[in-house]
Structure formats: structure tokens, C-alpha cells
N, C-alpha and C positions, 0 to 999 in steps of 0.2 A: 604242336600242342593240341589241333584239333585233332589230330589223328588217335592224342591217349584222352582226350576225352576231359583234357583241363581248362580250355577255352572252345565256345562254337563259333561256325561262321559269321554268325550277326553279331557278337562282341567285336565291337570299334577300337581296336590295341595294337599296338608295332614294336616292334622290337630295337630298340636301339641301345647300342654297345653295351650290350646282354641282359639291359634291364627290357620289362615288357611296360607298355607305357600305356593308360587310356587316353583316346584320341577326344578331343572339343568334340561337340554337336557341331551340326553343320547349319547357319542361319540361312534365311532368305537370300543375305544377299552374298554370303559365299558360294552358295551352290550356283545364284546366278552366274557370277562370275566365272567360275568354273563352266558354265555352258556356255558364255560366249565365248572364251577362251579355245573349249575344245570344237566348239564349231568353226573358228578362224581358223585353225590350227589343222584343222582336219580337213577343209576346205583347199588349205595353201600347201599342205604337205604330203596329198592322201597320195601323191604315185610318189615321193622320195622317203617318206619316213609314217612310222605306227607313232598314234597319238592314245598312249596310255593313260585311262584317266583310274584314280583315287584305286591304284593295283600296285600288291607289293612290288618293289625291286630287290635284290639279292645283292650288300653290297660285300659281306661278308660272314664268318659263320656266325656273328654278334649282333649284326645289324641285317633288319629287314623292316626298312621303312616306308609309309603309304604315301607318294606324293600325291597332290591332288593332278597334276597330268606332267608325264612325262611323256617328252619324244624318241620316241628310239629309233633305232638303225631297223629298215625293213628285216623281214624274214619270212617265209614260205611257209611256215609251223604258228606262226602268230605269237611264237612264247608260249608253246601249247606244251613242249617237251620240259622246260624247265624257265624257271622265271629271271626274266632280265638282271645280268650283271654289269658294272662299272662300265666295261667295254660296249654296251648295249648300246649306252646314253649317252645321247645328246644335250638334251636340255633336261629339268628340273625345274617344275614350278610349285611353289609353294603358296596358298593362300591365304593370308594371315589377316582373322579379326581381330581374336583375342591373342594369338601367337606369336606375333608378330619378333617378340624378344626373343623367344624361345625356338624359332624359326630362322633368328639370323645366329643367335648366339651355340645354338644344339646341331640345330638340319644343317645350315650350310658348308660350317666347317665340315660335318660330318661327311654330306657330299664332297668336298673337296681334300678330303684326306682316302676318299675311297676312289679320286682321280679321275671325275665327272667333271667337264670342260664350265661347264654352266647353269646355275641355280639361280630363281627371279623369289624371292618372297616379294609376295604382293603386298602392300598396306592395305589393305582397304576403307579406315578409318580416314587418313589423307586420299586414298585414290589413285596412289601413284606406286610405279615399283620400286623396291626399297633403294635404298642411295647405295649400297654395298649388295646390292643382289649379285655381283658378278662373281662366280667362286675364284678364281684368281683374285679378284679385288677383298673379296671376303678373308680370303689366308691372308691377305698382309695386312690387310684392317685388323684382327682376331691376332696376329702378331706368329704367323703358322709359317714361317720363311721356309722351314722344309718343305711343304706341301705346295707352296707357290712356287719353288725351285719346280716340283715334278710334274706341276700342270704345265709348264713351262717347257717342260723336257718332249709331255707329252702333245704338245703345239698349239695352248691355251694362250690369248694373247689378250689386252682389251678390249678391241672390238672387230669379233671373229666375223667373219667374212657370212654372211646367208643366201642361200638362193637370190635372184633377181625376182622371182614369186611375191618371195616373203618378206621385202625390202619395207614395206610400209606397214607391213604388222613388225617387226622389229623397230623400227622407229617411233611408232606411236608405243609398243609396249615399254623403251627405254625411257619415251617422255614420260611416259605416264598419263597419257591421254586418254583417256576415256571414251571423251565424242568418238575420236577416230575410230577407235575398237569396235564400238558399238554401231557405226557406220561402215567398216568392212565384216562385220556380222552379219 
């Protein structure tokens, strides 16, 4: 749509199951969050995985949604030839002020019907990540039995194994910790 001249690149819009949608502002303290995030994250992952922040992903020809950071499977091109799909992704974070509904009920199924192992909406009103952040957990909560059949298929389980790195940002990001985070920041 940039290309014919119907949205620019400073329009904050994503594409999801073919509707185009405008995106929240971004507060204070989402944007912080999202910086400590991608500085942990980038810190613990930068020789195993690319830490994508607030860049489309490509989940289908319908959906092309902006997480606020995703992690992907390295690559030598950076995702310079074409933008990450399904198979890219690792992780999915979502950071939810005001979104938070619309973030568990819209994004995550969505990620997990497009067979993304794992999606975190954040709360940040409580502080914590959401109770159903796990996209497996997320399709049988939302009542998605097919799509939890194929996460499953494709070796999504409860609680997926992470580097020995990243054992304590995974732990403090499941509690919902805070301090921690902001101390391995």
C-alpha cells in the first residue's frame, strides 16, 4: 500500500486477516518496556537469534502484523531479502497498555493459527505477563483445538526448553518480575 501511494511509512497500521488496522500510540512506559526487553533479549540472544523490534512479520497474504519484538531464527541477509515468516519465529512479544484484550483475544490466536511456537502479551497495567501468553495455552484457552493440535505437531509444548543463557530472563519474564528484568538490564 506504500508502494501505490495509499498509506506512508510514518502511518502506524498492520494488516490483520485483510483488515488494515491503526496501531495505539506508544506511552512512556510501553516504549520503556520494550527497551528493556530488547536490551535483555539482545544481550542474551545476539550470537543464537535476531531480536526484531516493532518490524512487520509476514504471517500470511492477509496478515502482516507489527510485534513490538520479535525473536527470530538468525540469518546472514538480516531479513534484508524478504520479511520474516511463521517459520522465522521464535518468540512474539506483545506489549499491552491499552490492548491488552485485543492482544490476547485478536494477536495471539492469530499467531497461533499462523504456527508460531510462542506469544507473551505483556500487561503492563498489572506488570506481569499475561496468564495465557503461551500460544499453545492461548488456542485451548480461546477453544482453537485445531491449532493447538498443530503447534503440537510442530513441537510446541508448555514449557519449551531455552538456552542456559536465557534461563533467568525466561523465568523472571514467566513470573512477571519486574525487579529481575530491570536488574538483568
Amino acid at each position: 500500500m506504500v508502494e501505490v501511494d495509499i498509506l506512508s511509512e510514518e502511518d502506524r497500521v498492520e494488516l490483520i486477516d485483510g483488515e488494515v488496522f491503526e496501531m495505539s500510540p506508544i506511552g512512556n512506559r510501553h516504549a520503556a518496556c520494550v527497551g528493556v526487553l530488547t536490551r535483555v533479549l539482545t544481550l542474551l540472544l545476539q550470537r543464537v537469534a535476531l531480536v526484531w523490534v516493532r518490524n512487520p512479520i509476514r504471517l500470511d497474504n492477509y496478515s502482516e502484523p507489527q510485534p513490538d519484538l520479535v525473536v527470530l531464527k538468525s540469518r546472514p541477509d538480516f531479513y534484508r531479502k524478504s520479511l520474516p515468516t511463521p517459520e522465522d519465529v521464535l518468540l512474539v512479544i506483545e506489549v499491552s497498555d491499552t490492548t491488552l484484550e485485543y492482544d490476547r483475544k485478536v494477536k495471539v490466536p492469530l499467531y497461533a493459527r499462523a504456527g508460531i511456537p510462542e506469544a507473551w502479551p505483556i500487561n503492563l497495567p498489572e506488570e506481569h505477563i499475561a496468564p495465557h501468553g503461551h500460544a499453545l495455552y492461548s488456542a485451548v484457552y480461546n477453544g482453537h483445538f485445531e491449532i493447538a493440535a498443530l503447534l503440537l505437531e510442530r513441537g510446541a509444548y508448555p514449557n519449551p526448553p531455552v538456552e542456559s543463557s536465557a534461563d533467568a530472563v525466561w523465568i523472571a519474564v514467566r513470573r512477571g518480575d519486574r525487579r529481575m528484568l530491570e536488574l538483568l538490564a
